[in-house]
LUMLUMNU-285849 format. One record per residue (C-alpha): residue in one letter; x, y, z. Coordinates in nm, 2 decimals, decimal comma. Example, Ala and Ser with C-alpha at 12.3 -4.5 7.8 and 13.67 -1.06 7.14 Angstrom:
LUMLUMNU-285849
<"A" <1,23 -0,45 0,78>>
<"S" <1,37 -0,11 0,71>>
This chain:
LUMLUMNU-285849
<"X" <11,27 12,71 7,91>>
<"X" <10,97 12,53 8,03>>
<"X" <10,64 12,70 8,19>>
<"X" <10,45 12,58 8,45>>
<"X" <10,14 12,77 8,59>>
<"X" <10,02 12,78 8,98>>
<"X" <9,69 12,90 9,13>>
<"X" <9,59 12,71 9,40>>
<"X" <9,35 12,75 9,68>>
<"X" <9,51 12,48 9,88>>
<"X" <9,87 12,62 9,93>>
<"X" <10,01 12,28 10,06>>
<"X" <10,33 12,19 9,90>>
<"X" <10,30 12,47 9,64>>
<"X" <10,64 12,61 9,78>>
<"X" <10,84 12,30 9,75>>
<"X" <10,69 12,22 9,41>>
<"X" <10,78 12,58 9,28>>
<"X" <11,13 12,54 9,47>>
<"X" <11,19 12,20 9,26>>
<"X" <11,06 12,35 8,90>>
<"X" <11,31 12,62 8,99>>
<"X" <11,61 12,40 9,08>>
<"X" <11,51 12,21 8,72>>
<"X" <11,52 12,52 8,52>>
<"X" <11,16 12,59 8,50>>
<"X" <11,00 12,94 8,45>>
<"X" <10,70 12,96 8,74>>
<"X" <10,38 13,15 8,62>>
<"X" <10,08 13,25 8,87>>
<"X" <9,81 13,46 8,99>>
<"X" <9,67 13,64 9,29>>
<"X" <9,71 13,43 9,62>>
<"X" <9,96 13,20 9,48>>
<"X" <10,16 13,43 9,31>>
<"X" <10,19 13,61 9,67>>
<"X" <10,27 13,29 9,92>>
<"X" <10,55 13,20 9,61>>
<"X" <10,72 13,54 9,63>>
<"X" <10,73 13,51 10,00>>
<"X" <10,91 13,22 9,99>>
<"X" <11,22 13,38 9,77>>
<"X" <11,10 13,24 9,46>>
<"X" <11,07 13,42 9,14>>
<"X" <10,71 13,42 8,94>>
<"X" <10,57 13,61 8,66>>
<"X" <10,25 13,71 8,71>>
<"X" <9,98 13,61 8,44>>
<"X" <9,93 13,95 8,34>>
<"X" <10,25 14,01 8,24>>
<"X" <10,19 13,66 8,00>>
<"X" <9,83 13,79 7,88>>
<"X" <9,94 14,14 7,84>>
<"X" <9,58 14,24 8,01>>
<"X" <9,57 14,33 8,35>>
<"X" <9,29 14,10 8,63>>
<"X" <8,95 14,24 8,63>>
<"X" <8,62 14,21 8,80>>
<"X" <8,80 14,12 9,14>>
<"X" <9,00 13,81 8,97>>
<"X" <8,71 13,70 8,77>>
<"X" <8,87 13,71 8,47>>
<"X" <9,27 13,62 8,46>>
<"X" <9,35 13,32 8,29>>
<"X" <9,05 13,36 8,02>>
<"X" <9,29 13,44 7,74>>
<"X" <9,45 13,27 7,45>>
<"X" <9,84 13,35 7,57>>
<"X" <9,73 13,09 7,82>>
<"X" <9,50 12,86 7,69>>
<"X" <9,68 12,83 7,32>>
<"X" <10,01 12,73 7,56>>
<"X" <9,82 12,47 7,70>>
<"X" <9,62 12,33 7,38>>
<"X" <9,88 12,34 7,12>>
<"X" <9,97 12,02 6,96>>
<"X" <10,35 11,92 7,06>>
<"X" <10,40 11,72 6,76>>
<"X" <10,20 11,95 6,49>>
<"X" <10,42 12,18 6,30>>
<"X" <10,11 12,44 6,26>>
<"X" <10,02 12,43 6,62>>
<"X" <10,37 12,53 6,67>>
<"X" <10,36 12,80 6,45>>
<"X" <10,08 12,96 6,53>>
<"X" <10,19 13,04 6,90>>
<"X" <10,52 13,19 6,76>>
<"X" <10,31 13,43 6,49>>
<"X" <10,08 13,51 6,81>>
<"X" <10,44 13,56 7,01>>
<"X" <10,28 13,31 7,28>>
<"X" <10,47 13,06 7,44>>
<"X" <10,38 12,65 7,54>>
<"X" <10,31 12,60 7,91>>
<"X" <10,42 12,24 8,00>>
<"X" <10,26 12,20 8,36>>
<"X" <9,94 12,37 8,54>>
<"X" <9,93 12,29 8,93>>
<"X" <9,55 12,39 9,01>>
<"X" <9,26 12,28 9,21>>
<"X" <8,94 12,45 9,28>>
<"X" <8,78 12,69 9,50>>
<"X" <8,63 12,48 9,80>>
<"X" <8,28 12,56 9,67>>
<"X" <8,12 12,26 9,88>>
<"X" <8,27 12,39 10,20>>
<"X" <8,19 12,76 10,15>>
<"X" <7,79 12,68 10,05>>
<"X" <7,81 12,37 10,37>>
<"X" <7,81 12,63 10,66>>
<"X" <7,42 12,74 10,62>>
<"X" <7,28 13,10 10,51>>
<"X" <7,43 13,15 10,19>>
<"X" <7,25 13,30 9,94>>
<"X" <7,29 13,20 9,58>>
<"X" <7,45 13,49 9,52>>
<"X" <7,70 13,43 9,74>>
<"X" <7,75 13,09 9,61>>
<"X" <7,77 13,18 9,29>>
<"X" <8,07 13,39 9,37>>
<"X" <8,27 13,12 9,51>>
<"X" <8,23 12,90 9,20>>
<"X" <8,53 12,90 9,04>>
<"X" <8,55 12,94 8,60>>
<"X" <8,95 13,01 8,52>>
<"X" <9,07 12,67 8,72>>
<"X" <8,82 12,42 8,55>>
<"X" <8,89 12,60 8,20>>
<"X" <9,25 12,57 8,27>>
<"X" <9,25 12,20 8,39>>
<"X" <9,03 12,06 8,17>>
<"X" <9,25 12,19 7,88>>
<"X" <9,56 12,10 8,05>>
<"X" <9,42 11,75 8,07>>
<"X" <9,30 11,73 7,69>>
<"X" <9,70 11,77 7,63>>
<"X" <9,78 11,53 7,87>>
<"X" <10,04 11,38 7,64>>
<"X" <10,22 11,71 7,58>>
<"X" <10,11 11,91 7,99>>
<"X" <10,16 11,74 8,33>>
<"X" <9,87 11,83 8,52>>
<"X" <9,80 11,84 8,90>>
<"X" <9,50 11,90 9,09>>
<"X" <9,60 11,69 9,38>>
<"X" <9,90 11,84 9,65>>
<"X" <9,97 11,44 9,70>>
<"X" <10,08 11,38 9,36>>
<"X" <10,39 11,67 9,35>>
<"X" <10,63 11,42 9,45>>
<"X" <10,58 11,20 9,18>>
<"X" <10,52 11,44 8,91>>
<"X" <10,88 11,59 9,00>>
<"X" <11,03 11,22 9,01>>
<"X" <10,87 11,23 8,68>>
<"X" <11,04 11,47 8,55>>
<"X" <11,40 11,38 8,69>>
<"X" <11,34 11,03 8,54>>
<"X" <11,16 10,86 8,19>>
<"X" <10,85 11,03 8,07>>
<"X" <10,57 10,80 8,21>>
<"X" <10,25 10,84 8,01>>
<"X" <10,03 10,59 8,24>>
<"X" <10,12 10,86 8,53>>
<"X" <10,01 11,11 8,31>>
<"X" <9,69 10,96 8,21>>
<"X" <9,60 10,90 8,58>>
<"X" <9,68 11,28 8,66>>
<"X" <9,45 11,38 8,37>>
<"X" <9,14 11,14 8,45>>
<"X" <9,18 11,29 8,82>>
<"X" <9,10 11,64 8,66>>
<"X" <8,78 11,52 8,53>>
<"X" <8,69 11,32 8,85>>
<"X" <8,78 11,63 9,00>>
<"X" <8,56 11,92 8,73>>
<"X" <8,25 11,64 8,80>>
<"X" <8,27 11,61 9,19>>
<"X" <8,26 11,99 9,17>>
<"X" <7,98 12,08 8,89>>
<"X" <7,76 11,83 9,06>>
<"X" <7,80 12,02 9,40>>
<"X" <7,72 12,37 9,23>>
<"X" <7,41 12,13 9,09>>
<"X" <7,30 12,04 9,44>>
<"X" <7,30 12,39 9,58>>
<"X" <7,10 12,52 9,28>>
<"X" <6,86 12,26 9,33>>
<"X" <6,81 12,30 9,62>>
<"X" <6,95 12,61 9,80>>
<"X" <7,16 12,46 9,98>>
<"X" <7,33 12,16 10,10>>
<"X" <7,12 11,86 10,13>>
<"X" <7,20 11,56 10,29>>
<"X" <6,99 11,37 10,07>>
<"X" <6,92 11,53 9,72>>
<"X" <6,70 11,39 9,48>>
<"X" <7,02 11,22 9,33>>
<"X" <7,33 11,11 9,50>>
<"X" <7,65 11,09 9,30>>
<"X" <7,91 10,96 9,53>>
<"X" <8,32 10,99 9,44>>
<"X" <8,54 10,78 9,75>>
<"X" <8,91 10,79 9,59>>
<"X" <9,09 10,46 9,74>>
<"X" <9,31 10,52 10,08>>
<"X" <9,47 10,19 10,07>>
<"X" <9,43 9,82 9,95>>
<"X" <9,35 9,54 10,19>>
<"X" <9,49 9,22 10,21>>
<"X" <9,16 9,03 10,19>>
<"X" <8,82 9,11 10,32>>
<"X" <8,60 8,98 10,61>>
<"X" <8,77 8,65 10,47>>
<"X" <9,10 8,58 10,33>>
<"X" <8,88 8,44 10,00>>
<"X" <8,74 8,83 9,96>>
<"X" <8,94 9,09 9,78>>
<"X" <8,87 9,43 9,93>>
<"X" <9,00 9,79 9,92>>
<"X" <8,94 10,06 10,17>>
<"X" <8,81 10,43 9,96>>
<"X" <8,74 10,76 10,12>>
<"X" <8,68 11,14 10,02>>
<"X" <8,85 11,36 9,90>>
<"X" <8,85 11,54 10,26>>
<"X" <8,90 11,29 10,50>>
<"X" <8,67 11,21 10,78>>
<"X" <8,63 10,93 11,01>>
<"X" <8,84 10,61 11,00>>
<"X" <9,03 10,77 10,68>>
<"X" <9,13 11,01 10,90>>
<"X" <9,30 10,86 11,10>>
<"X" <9,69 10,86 11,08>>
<"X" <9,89 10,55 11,15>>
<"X" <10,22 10,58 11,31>>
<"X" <10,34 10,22 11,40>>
<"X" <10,30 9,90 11,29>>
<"X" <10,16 9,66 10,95>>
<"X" <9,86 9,79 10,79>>
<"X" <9,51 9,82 10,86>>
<"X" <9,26 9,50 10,74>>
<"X" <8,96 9,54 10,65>>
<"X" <8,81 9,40 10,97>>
<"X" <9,04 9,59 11,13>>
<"X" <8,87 9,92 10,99>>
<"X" <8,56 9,81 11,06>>
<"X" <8,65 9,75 11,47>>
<"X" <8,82 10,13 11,45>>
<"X" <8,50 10,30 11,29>>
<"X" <8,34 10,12 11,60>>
<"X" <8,58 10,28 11,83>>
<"X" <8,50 10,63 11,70>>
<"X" <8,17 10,57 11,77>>
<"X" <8,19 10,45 12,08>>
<"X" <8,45 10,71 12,23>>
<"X" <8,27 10,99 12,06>>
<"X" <8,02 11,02 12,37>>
<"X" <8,33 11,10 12,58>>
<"X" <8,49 11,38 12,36>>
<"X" <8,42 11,66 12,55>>
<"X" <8,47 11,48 12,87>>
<"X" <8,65 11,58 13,18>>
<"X" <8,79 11,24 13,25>>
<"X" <8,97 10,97 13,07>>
<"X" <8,80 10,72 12,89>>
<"X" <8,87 10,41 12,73>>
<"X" <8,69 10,21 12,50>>
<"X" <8,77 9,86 12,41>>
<"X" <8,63 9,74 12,11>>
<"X" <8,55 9,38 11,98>>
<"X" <8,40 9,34 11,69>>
<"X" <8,25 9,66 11,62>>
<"X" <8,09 9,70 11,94>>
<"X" <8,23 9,77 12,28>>
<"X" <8,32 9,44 12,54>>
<"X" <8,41 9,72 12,79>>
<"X" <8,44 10,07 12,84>>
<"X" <8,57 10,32 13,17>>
<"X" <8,63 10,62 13,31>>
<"X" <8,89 10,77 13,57>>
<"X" <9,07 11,01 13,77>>
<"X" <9,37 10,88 13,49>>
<"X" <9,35 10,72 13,20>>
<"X" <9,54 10,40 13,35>>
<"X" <9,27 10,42 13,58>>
<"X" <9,02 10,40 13,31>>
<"X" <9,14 10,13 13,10>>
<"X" <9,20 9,92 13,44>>
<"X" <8,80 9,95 13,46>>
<"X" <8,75 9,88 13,10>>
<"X" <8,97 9,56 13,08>>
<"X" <8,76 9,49 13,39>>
<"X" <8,42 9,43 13,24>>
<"X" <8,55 9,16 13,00>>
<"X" <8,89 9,06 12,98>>
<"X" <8,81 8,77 12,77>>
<"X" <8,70 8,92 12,49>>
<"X" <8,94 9,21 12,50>>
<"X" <9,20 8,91 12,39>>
<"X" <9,24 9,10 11,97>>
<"X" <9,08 9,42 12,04>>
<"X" <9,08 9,76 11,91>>
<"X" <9,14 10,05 12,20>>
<"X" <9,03 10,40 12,18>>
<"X" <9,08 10,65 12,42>>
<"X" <9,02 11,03 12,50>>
<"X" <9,39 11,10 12,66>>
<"X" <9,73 11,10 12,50>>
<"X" <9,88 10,76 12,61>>
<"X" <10,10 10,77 12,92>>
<"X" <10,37 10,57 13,02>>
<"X" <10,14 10,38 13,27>>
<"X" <9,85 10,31 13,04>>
<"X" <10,13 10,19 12,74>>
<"X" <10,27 9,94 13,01>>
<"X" <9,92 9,81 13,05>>
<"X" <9,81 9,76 12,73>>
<"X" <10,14 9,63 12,60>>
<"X" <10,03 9,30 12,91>>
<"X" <9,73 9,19 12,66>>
<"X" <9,71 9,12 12,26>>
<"X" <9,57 9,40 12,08>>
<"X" <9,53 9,48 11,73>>
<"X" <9,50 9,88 11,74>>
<"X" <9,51 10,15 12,00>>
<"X" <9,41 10,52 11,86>>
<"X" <9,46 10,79 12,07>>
<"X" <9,54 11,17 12,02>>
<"X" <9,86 11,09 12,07>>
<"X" <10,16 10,90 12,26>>
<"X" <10,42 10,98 12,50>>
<"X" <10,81 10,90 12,42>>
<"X" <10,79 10,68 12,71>>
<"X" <10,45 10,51 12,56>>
<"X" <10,58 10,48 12,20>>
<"X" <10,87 10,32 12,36>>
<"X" <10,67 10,05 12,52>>
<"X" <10,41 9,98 12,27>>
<"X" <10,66 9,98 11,95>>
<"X" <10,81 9,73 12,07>>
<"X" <10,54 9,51 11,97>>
<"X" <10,60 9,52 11,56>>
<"X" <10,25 9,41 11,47>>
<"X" <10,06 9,65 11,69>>
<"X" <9,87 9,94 11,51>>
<"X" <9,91 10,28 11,68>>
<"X" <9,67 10,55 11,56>>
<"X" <9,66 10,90 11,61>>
<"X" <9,32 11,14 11,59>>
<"X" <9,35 11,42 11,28>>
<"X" <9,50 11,80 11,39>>
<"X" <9,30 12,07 11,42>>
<"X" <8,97 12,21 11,47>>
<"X" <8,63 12,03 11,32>>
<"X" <8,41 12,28 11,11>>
<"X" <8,04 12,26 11,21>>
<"X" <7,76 12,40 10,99>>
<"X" <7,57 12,66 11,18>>
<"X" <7,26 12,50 11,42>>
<"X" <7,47 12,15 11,45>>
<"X" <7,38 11,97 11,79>>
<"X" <7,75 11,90 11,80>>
<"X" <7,83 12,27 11,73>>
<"X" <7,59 12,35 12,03>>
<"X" <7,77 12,12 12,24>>
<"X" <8,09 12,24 12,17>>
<"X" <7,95 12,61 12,26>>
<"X" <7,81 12,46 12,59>>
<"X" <8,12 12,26 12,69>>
<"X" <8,35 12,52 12,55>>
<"X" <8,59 12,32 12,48>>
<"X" <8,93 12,43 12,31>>
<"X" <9,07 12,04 12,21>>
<"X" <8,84 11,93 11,89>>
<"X" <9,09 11,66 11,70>>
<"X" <8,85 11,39 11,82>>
<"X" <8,59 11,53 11,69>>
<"X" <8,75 11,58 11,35>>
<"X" <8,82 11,19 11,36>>
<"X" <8,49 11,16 11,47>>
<"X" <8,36 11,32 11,12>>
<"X" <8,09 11,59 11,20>>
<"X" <8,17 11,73 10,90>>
<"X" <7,97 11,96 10,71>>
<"X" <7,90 11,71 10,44>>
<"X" <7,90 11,41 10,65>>
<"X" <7,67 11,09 10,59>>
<"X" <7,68 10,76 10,62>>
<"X" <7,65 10,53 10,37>>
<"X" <7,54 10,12 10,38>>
<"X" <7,49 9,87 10,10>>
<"X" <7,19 9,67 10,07>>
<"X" <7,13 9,45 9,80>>
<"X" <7,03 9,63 9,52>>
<"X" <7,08 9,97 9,69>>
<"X" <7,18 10,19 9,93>>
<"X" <7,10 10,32 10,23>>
<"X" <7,19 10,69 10,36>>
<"X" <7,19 10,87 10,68>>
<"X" <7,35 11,15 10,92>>
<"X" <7,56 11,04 11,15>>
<"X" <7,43 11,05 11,50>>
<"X" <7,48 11,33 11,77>>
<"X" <7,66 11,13 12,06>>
<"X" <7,49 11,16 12,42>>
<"X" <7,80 11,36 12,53>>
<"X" <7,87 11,22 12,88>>
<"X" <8,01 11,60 12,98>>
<"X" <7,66 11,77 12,84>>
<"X" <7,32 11,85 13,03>>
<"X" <7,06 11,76 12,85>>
<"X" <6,72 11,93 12,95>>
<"X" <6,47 11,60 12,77>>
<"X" <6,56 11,41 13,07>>
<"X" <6,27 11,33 13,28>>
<"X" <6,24 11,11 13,62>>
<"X" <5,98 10,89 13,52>>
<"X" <5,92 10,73 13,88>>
<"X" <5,82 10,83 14,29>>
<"X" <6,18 10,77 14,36>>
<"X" <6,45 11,01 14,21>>
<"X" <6,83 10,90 14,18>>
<"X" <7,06 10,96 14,45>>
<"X" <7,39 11,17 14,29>>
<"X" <7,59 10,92 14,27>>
<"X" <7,30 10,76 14,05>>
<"X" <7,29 11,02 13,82>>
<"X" <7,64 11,06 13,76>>
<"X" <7,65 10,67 13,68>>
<"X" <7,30 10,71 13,46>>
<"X" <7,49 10,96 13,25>>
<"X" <7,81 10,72 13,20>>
<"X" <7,55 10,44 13,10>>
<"X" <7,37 10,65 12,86>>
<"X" <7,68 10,74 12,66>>
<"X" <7,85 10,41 12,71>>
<"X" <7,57 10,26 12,53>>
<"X" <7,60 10,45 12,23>>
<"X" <7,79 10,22 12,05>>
<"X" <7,65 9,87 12,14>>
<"X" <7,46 9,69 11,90>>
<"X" <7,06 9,67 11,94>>
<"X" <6,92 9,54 12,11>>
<"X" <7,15 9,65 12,37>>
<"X" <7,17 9,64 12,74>>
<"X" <7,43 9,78 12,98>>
<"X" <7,49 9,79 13,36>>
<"X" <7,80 10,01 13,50>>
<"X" <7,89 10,16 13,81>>
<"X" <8,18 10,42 13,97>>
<"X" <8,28 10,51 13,61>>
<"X" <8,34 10,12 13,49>>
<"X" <8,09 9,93 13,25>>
<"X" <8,00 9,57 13,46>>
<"X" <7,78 9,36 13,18>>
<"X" <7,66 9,46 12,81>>
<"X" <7,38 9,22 12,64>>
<"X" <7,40 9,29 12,25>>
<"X" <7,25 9,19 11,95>>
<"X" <6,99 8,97 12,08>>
<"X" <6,63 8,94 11,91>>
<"X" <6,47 9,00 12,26>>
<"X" <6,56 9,31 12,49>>
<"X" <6,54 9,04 12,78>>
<"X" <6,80 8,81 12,65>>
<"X" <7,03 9,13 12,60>>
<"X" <6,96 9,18 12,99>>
<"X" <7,04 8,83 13,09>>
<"X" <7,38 8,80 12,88>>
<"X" <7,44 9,16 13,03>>
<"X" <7,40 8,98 13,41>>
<"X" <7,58 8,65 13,33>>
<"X" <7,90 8,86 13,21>>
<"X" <7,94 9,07 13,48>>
<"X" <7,91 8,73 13,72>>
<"X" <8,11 8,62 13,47>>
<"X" <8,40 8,87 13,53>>
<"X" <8,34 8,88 13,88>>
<"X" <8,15 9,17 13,89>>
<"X" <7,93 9,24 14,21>>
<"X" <7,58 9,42 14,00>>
<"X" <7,42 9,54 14,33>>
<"X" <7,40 9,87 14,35>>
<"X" <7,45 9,92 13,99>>
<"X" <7,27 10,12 13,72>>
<"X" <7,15 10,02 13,37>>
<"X" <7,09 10,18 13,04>>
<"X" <6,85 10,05 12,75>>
<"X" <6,94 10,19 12,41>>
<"X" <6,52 10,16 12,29>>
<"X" <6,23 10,09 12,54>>
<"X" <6,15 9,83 12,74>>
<"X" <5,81 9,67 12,52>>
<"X" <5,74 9,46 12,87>>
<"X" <5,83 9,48 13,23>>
<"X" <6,02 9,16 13,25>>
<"X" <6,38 9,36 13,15>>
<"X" <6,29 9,57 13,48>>
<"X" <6,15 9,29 13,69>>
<"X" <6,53 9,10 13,59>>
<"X" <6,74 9,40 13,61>>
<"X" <6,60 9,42 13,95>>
<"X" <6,68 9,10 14,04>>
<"X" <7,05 9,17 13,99>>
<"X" <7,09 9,48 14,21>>
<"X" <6,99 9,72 13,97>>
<"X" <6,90 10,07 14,17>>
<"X" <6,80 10,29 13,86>>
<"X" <6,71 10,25 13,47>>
<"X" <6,81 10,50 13,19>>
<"X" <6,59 10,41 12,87>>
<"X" <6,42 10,62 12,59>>
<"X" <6,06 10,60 12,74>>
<"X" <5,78 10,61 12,47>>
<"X" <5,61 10,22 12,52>>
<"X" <5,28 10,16 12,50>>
<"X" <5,33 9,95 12,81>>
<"X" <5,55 10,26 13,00>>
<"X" <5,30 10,29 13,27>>
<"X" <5,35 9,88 13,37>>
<"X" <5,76 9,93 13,33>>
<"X" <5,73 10,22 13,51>>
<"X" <5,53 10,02 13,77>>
<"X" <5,75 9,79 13,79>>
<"X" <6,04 9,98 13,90>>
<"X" <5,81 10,17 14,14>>
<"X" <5,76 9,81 14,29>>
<"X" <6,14 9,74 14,34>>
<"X" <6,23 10,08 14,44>>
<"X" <6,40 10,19 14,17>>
<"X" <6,46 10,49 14,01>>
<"X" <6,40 10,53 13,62>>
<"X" <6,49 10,82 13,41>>
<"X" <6,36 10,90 13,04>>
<"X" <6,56 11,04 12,78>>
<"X" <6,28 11,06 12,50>>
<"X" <6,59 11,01 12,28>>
<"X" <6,66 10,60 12,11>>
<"X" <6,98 10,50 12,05>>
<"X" <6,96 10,23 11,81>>
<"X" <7,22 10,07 11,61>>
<"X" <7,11 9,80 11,38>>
């Protein structure tokens, strides 16, 4: 009869594999946790004890630590002796081990652990037991990934297929490195550090692209082991993802992210990474009627993000324009309906469940202050404990944290009126959309809005001026009316010509970062036109 071991710490699919060795004549060994979750489902295990003939001790330190299981795993197939020697030691070969490790990086990730209580969560049995289930790849099918079950059972029903076996194996080491390294950091340092005196980076590959940026560039889209961001992202409907197409979604996340714990529905409507309009409403129909309204041109092959599951009324909207992707948390029947029936469109859906924040996390602090009880965006969004951002340059690479969105929904006591006159309400209310509208523009960026609707955004440019006379021209473009409007500055204004020309488009009240070495003649300025100006002492630069 053949053997395989379980001992898992991520339980997903261990039934169903167990069910299938069963059906395929297989005698199921395990420990602890495992063990339990396999006997509640009906099936039958023997315990590793029973196999070592020594009983767990030291709390489940040491289990597996024995010869009964590691001479099963080790001993050569084809070599008479090997054979031998289990039978004189009256062990038995054990022909698959299904194991991955204790999540040490999440444990240590969540702040005020001490290394003692590190050291307890690193694990010694799983890595012993992989790593020599791996040495006898040729002879052991091992599994440290819940995603490969399916085909290691297919295996089995089928031929013997030794490349699948090799890639199973170098997995276990990719796996044993990833987590020694992480048990390195925290001794270094003490605990996890977003940039550590070395960086040793493991992405696995989500899915292969067509081409790149151009049909003449290969390219591949890789992620980690625990997704985050665009790879986690589910797609539901519709031909796969291009690379270009990835790089419009991450801009999405971004620029939704702001509105995650907000009231209202928002939409975002992306176009080349950065938004050509974005809204808010009473309904999220209402919301994507505003955000269609700031450029309808250049929503012609955009990506859509929203805050809302899709309604009927919003899918019959969308469905009226070309768009590459729409992610959302999720669709109504009716929706799906509507917007399946265009084969090529990409619907997207935010991951399940609740984000895990370390302890201190501005994000975590909002969530506290918002109290809100919905946190999938945010898991798409990728606050993760671990979470950083990574961008090539030539010859290197450059590494940051993410950055906290302006959450549209969230006081923020920085804020300071930095003129005589103080905005009306209804100013405020559309300083606040501004702020987090403009998260995800590109620098340097300028944005005017009103009523919940975005009416001009200036991007890009090498001057903040230019940025505020593109922002004017497409809003007149559009048909937008600026008077009475508001605008946001993601960095400050270096002169008082952005004020002097935001004035002269109906502009009642300025959001910016403050902190020029000219703010007293900007400031003057706006005291000259009657407006209102408001710093956030916060930039919001995306280069």
């Amino acid at each position: 009869m053949k053997r395989a071991l379980l001992s898992v710490s991520d339980k997903d699919g261990i039934v169903e594999l167990g069910q299938a060795l069963i059906a395929r004549g297989w005698e199921l060994l395990s420990t602890g946790g495992t063990a339990h979750t396999l006997r509640e489902a009906g099936l039958e295990v023997t315990g590793v004890s029973e196999v070592t003939g020594h009983p767990e001790m030291m709390e489940g330190r040491v289990k597996t630590l024995h010869p009964a299981i590691h001479a099963g795993l080790l001993a050569r197939r084809d070599r008479p002796d090997d054979m031998a020697a289990l039978v004189e030691q009256g062990y038995g070969p054990i022909d698959l081990v299904a194991v991955n490790l204790y999540p040490f990086r999440e444990a240590v990730a969540q702040g005020d652990v001490t290394v003692g209580q590190a050291m307890a969560k690193v694990d010694i049995g799983g890595p012993t037991m992989i790593r020599a289930a791996a040495k006898s790849h040729k002879d052991v099918w091992v599994v440290v990934d819940p995603e490969d079950y399916a085909a290691v059972i297919a295996a089995l029903d089928g031929e013997q297929d030794a490349s699948l076996r090799r890639s199973l194996a170098a997995k276990v080491f990719r796996h044993i490195s990833a987590y020694d390294q992480a048990v390195a950091d925290f001794l270094e340092d003490g605990e996890w550090e977003a940039f550590p005196e070395r960086l040793d980076v493991s992405l696995k590959q989500v899915q292969p692209l067509r081409y790149g940026e151009n049909p003449d560039q290969e390219a591949a889209f890789y992620g980690p082991d625990a997704p985050a961001g665009v790879s986690a992202l589910e797609q539901i409907h519709g031909k796969s993802l291009s690379y270009n197409n990835l790089l419009d979604l991450d801009g999405a996340l971004l620029s939704l992210s702001p509105f995650a714990l907000s009231p209202r529905p928002a939409v975002c409507i992306i176009k080349h990474t950065t938004p050509c309009g974005l809204g808010i409403g009473d309904t999220l129909a209402e919301a994507y009627t505003k955000a269609l309204a700031t450029d309808p041109t250049s929503a012609f092959g955009s990506v859509i993000s929203v805050n809302r599951p899709v309604d009927a009324e919003t899918a019959e909207l969308i469905s009226q324009l070309f768009v590459e992707c729409v992610v959302a948390p999720a669709y109504s029947d009716e929706a799906l309906a509507t917007l399946t029936q265009k084969k090529n469109l990409r619907l997207l859906t935010f991951p399940a469940g609740p984000v895990v924040l370390p302890t201190g996390d501005p994000v975590a602090q909002a969530l506290a202050t918002a109290q809100v009880k919905d946190q999938s965006f945010l898991a798409a969004w990728g606050r993760l404990p671990e979470a950083r951002m990574l961008r090539s340059v030539y010859g290197g690479m450059l590494v940051q944290t993410p950055p906290v969105p302006p959450f549209y929904a969230v006081e923020d006591a920085s804020w300071s009126v930095a003129t005589t006159r103080e905005p009306t309400a209804a100013e405020w209310d559309d300083l606040r959309f501004a702020w987090a509208a403009i998260f995800g523009v590109k620098s340097n960026a300028i944005l005017m809005a009103r009523n919940g609707g975005v009416l001009g955004i200036g991007a890009g440019q090498m001057s903040r001026v230019d940025s505020s006379k593109i922002a004017v021209r497409k809003a007149a473009d559009a048909g937008l009316d600026l008077m009475g409007s508001v605008l946001a500055s993601d960095a400050f204004f270096p002169f008082r010509d952005g004020v002097d020309a935001a004035a002269a488009a109906g502009v009642k009240a300025v959001i910016q970062p403050g902190g020029s070495i000219r703010d007293d003649e900007v400031i003057a300025a706006a005291n000259e036109h009657g407006m209102a100006m408001v710093f956030t002492s916060r930039r919001l630069f995306r280069h």
